[in-house]
N, C-alpha and C positions, 0 to 999 in steps of 0.2 A: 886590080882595078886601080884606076892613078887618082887620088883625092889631090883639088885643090883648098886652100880655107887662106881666108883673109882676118886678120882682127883690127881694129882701129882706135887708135887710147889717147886721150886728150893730152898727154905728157910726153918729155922728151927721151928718149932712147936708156940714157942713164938711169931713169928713173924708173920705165917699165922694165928692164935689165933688174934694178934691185928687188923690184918688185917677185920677178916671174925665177929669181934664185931666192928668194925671203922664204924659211921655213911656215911663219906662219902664215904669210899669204897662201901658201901653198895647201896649209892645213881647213884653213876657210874656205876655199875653194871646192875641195874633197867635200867636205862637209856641206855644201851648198849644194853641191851635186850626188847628195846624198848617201854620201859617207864619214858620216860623223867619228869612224873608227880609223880610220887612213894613217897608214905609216909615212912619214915624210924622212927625206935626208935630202940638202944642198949645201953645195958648197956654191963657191964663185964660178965655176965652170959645168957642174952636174948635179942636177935635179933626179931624185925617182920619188914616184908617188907610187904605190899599192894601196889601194883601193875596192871596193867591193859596192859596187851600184846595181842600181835595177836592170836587169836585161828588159831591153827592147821588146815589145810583145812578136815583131815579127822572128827573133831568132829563140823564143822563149822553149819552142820543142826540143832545140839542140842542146843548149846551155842548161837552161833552168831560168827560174825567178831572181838567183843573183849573177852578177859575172864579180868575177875578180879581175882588177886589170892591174898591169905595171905600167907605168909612163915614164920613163926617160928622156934628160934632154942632158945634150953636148954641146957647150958651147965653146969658139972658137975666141980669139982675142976680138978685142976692139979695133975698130976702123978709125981713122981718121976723124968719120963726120960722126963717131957714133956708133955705126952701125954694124952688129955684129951674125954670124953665120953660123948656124951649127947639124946638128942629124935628132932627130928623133924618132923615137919607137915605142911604140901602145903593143903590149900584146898579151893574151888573155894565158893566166898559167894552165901548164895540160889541156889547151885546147890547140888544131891548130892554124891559131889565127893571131896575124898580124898587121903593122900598117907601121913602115918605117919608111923615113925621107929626109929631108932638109927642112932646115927652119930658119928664118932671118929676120931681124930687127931690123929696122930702119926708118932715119927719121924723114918724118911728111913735115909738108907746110902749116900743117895743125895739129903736128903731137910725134906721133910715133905708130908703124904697122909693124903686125907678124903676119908673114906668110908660114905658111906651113904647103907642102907639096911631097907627095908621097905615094908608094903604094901599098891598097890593102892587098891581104891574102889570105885567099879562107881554102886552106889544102885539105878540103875535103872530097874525095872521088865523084864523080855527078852533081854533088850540089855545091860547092863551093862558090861558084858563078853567081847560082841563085842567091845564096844569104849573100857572099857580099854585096849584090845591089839592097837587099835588102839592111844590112849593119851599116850601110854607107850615111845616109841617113842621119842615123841616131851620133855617130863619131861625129861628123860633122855639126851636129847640134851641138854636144857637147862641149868642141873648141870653144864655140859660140858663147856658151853659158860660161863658159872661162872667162873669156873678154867682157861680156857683161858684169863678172863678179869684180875681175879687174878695174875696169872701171870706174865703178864704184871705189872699191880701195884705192886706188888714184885721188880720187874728192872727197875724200872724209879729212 
Protein backbone atom coordinates (compact mmCIF):
# COMPACT_ATOMS: atom_id res chain seq x y z
CA UNK A 1 0.00 0.00 0.00
CA UNK A 2 1.94 3.45 -1.02
CA UNK A 3 1.81 6.03 2.03
CA UNK A 4 2.29 9.54 1.36
CA UNK A 5 3.20 12.19 4.62
CA UNK A 6 4.11 15.75 4.47
CA UNK A 7 5.73 17.68 7.56
CA UNK A 8 6.03 21.37 7.67
CA UNK A 9 8.71 23.29 10.24
CA UNK A 10 9.03 26.79 10.66
CA UNK A 11 13.18 26.62 10.05
CA UNK A 12 15.54 26.25 7.32
CA UNK A 13 16.70 22.89 5.97
CA UNK A 14 20.09 23.10 7.94
CA UNK A 15 18.48 23.27 10.87
CA UNK A 16 15.75 20.68 10.70
CA UNK A 17 18.75 18.32 9.13
CA UNK A 18 20.38 18.92 12.68
CA UNK A 19 17.63 18.52 14.30
CA UNK A 20 16.17 15.18 12.74
CA UNK A 21 20.12 13.50 12.92
CA UNK A 22 20.45 15.10 16.97
CA UNK A 23 20.40 11.98 19.26
CA UNK A 24 18.53 13.71 21.62
CA UNK A 25 15.98 15.16 19.63
CA UNK A 26 15.45 11.95 18.55
CA UNK A 27 15.30 10.50 22.24
CA UNK A 28 12.49 13.21 23.06
CA UNK A 29 10.58 12.26 20.28
CA UNK A 30 10.43 8.33 21.25
CA UNK A 31 9.67 9.45 24.40
CA UNK A 32 6.73 11.63 23.46
CA UNK A 33 5.48 9.06 21.50
CA UNK A 34 5.49 7.03 24.16
CA UNK A 35 8.59 5.45 24.55
CA UNK A 36 10.57 6.75 27.27
CA UNK A 37 12.95 3.49 26.83
CA UNK A 38 14.03 4.02 23.06
CA UNK A 39 17.53 3.17 21.89
CA UNK A 40 18.82 5.94 19.57
CA UNK A 41 22.16 6.12 17.31
CA UNK A 42 22.87 9.06 14.66
CA UNK A 43 25.35 9.97 12.89
CA UNK A 44 25.38 12.79 10.19
CA UNK A 45 23.99 10.62 7.64
CA UNK A 46 21.92 7.53 9.68
CA UNK A 47 19.43 7.73 12.14
CA UNK A 48 17.83 4.23 13.88
CA UNK A 49 15.43 4.60 16.64
CA UNK A 50 13.96 1.13 18.38
CA UNK A 51 11.34 1.84 20.14
CA UNK A 52 8.42 0.06 21.82
CA UNK A 53 4.85 2.06 21.47
CA UNK A 54 1.37 1.25 21.91
CA UNK A 55 -0.12 -0.81 19.19
CA UNK A 56 -2.90 0.66 17.46
CA UNK A 57 -6.26 -0.87 18.97
CA UNK A 58 -7.12 -1.95 15.22
CA UNK A 59 -3.95 -4.26 14.67
CA UNK A 60 -4.05 -5.02 18.60
CA UNK A 61 -5.19 -9.10 17.89
CA UNK A 62 -2.17 -9.67 15.67
CA UNK A 63 0.72 -7.87 17.60
CA UNK A 64 -0.34 -7.30 20.98
CA UNK A 65 -0.60 -4.26 23.37
CA UNK A 66 3.00 -3.15 22.41
CA UNK A 67 4.75 -3.22 18.98
CA UNK A 68 8.49 -2.81 18.81
CA UNK A 69 9.42 -0.72 15.93
CA UNK A 70 12.90 0.04 14.17
CA UNK A 71 13.17 3.37 12.12
CA UNK A 72 15.77 4.21 9.90
CA UNK A 73 16.85 6.96 8.02
CA UNK A 74 19.64 7.39 5.09
CA UNK A 75 20.63 10.38 4.24
CA UNK A 76 22.21 11.51 1.02
CA UNK A 77 24.50 14.65 0.81
CA UNK A 78 23.33 18.23 0.63
CA UNK A 79 21.86 20.13 -2.33
CA UNK A 80 22.79 23.26 -3.28
CA UNK A 81 19.68 25.02 -1.89
CA UNK A 82 19.75 22.92 1.02
CA UNK A 83 17.97 20.23 0.29
CA UNK A 84 18.70 16.76 0.91
CA UNK A 85 17.33 13.12 -0.19
CA UNK A 86 17.38 10.00 1.37
CA UNK A 87 15.35 6.03 1.89
CA UNK A 88 13.63 5.12 4.92
CA UNK A 89 12.36 2.04 6.78
CA UNK A 90 9.87 1.43 9.81
CA UNK A 91 9.65 -2.08 10.39
CA UNK A 92 8.29 -4.16 13.20
CA UNK A 93 11.06 -6.91 14.50
CA UNK A 94 9.64 -10.82 13.94
CA UNK A 95 6.56 -9.55 12.40
CA UNK A 96 5.99 -9.21 8.88
CA UNK A 97 5.55 -5.80 8.36
CA UNK A 98 7.14 -3.04 6.79
CA UNK A 99 6.96 0.55 5.23
CA UNK A 100 10.03 1.70 3.30
CA UNK A 101 10.51 4.62 0.73
CA UNK A 102 12.30 7.88 0.20
CA UNK A 103 12.43 10.80 2.27
CA UNK A 104 13.37 14.51 1.46
CA UNK A 105 14.07 17.89 2.93
CA UNK A 106 13.53 20.80 1.46
CA UNK A 107 13.43 24.30 1.83
CA UNK A 108 9.81 26.23 1.47
CA UNK A 109 9.09 29.87 1.52
CA UNK A 110 8.39 29.45 5.35
CA UNK A 111 10.91 27.15 6.72
CA UNK A 112 11.50 23.78 5.50
CA UNK A 113 9.19 20.29 4.40
CA UNK A 114 9.81 16.39 4.76
CA UNK A 115 8.16 14.43 2.56
CA UNK A 116 8.13 10.95 3.33
CA UNK A 117 6.50 8.42 0.35
CA UNK A 118 6.61 4.85 0.58
CA UNK A 119 5.35 1.55 0.75
CA UNK A 120 3.70 -0.51 3.58
CA UNK A 121 3.66 -4.20 3.62
CA UNK A 122 1.93 -6.44 5.82
CA UNK A 123 2.93 -10.19 4.15
CA UNK A 124 0.49 -11.84 5.77
CA UNK A 125 -1.54 -14.54 3.70
CA UNK A 126 -5.47 -13.21 3.50
CA UNK A 127 -5.26 -10.41 5.74
CA UNK A 128 -2.37 -8.50 5.09
CA UNK A 129 -4.59 -6.03 2.70
CA UNK A 130 -6.79 -5.71 5.63
CA UNK A 131 -4.40 -4.48 8.47
CA UNK A 132 -2.58 -2.50 6.32
CA UNK A 133 -5.44 -0.10 5.53
CA UNK A 134 -5.99 -0.63 8.86
CA UNK A 135 -1.90 0.40 10.43
CA UNK A 136 -2.03 2.95 7.74
CA UNK A 137 -3.54 5.18 9.95
CA UNK A 138 -1.86 5.12 13.06
CA UNK A 139 1.92 5.25 10.87
CA UNK A 140 0.89 8.21 9.41
CA UNK A 141 -0.19 9.75 12.61
CA UNK A 142 2.74 9.09 14.13
CA UNK A 143 5.01 11.02 11.33
CA UNK A 144 2.67 13.59 12.41
CA UNK A 145 3.28 13.53 16.11
CA UNK A 146 7.16 13.77 15.00
CA UNK A 147 6.71 17.08 13.27
CA UNK A 148 4.64 18.34 15.96
CA UNK A 149 7.28 17.44 18.53
CA UNK A 150 9.81 18.81 16.11
CA UNK A 151 8.32 21.85 16.05
CA UNK A 152 8.27 22.53 19.06
CA UNK A 153 12.13 21.69 19.55
CA UNK A 154 12.64 24.10 16.64
CA UNK A 155 11.10 27.18 19.09
CA UNK A 156 12.26 26.55 22.44
Amino acid sequence: MQLTSRQEFPAPPADVYAMVTDEAFLRHAAAEMGSPDARVAASSDHTAVEASVEAPPEVRPFVGERLAIVQEVRWGPVDADGARSGTFSITVPGKPVTFEGTVRLEPTASGSVIDHAGDLSVRIPLLGARIEKEAAPAILEALDVQARVGRAWLTR
